[in-house]
C-alpha positions as CSV (number, residue, x, y, z in Angstrom):
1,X,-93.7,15.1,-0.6
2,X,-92.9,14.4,-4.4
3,X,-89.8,12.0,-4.9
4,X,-86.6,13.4,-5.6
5,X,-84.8,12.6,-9.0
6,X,-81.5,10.8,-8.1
7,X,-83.5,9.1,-4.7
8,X,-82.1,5.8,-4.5
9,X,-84.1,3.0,-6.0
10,X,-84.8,-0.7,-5.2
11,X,-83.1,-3.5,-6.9
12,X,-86.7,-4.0,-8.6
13,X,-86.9,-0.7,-9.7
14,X,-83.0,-0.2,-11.2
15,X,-82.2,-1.2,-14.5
16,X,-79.6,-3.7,-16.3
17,X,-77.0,-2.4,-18.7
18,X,-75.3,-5.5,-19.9
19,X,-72.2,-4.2,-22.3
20,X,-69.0,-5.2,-24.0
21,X,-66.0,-2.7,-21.8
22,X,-62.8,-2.9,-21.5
23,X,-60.6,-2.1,-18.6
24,X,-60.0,1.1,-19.2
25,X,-63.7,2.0,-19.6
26,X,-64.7,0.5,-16.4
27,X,-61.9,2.7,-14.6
28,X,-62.7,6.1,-16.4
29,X,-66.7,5.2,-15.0
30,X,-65.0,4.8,-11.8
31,X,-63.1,8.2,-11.8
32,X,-66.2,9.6,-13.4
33,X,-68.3,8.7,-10.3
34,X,-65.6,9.9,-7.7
35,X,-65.6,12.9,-9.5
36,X,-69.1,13.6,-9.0
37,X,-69.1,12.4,-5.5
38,X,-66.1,15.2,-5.0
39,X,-68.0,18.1,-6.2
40,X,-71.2,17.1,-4.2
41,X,-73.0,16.5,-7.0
42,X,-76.2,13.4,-6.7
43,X,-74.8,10.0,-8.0
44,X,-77.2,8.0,-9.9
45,X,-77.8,4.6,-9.1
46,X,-77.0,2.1,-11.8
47,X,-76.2,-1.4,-12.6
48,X,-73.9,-2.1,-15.1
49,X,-72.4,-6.0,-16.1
50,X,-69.7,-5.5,-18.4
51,X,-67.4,-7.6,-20.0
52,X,-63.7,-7.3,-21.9
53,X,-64.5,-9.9,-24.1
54,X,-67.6,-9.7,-26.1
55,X,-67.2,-14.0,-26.4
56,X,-68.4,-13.6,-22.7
57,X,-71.1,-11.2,-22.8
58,X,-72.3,-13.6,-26.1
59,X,-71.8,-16.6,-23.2
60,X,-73.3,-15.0,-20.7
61,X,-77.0,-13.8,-22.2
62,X,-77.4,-16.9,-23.3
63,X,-76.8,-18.5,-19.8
64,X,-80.0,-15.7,-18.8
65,X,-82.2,-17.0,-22.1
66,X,-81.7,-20.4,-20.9
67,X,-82.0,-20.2,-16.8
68,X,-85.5,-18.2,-17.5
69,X,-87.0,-20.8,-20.1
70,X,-85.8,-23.7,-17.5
71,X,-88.5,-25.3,-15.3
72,X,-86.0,-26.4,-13.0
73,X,-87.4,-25.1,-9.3
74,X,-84.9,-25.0,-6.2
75,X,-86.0,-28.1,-4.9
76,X,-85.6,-30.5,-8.0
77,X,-81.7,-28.5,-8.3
78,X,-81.0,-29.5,-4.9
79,X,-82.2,-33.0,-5.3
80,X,-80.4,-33.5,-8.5
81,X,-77.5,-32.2,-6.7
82,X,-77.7,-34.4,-4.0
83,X,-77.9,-37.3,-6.3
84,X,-74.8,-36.0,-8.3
85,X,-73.0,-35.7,-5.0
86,X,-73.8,-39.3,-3.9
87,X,-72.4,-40.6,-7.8
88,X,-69.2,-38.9,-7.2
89,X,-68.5,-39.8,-3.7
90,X,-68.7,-43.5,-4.7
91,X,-67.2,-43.0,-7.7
92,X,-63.9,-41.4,-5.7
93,X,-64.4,-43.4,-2.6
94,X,-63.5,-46.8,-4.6
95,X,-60.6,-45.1,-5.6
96,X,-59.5,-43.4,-2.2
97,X,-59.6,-46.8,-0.7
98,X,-58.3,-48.9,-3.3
């Protein structure tokens, strides 16, 4: 049994687009898809971040550069958490009680 085109695919499998949109452009995708969807037609599966200001989009791929060149794991971030938590409950403690 060969694979249909517009089969549903996993997240692994689906790719990115990561775009500058505005309002208005994510709405008219929107009434694109619900048009297809009303005549029956396959919707293709897609990911899409966009964002209205391109300062953000700028912002946000390099948030992605840096969090996959960090060597932080799950367990150092939680214990550097932990430790940050402790500072700032004695830090507002003093001043809760005071």
């Amino acid at each position: 049994m060969s694979k249909r085109k517009n089969e549903l695919r996993s997240d692994a499998e689906l790719a990115t687009v990561i775009r500058s949109a505005s309002v208005e452009d994510f709405f008219e995708r929107g009434k694109k898809i619900a048009r297809e969807a009303d005549s029956a037609k396959p919707i293709r599966p897609e990911r899409i971040i966009s964002f209205e200001d391109p300062v953000e989009l700028l912002d946000y791929l390099e948030l992605e550069a840096i969090r996959k060149r960090s060597q932080l794991t799950e367990e150092s971030a939680a214990t550097l958490a932990e430790e940050i938590d402790r500072e700032v409950w004695s830090n507002v403690k003093s001043k809760l009680s005071g």
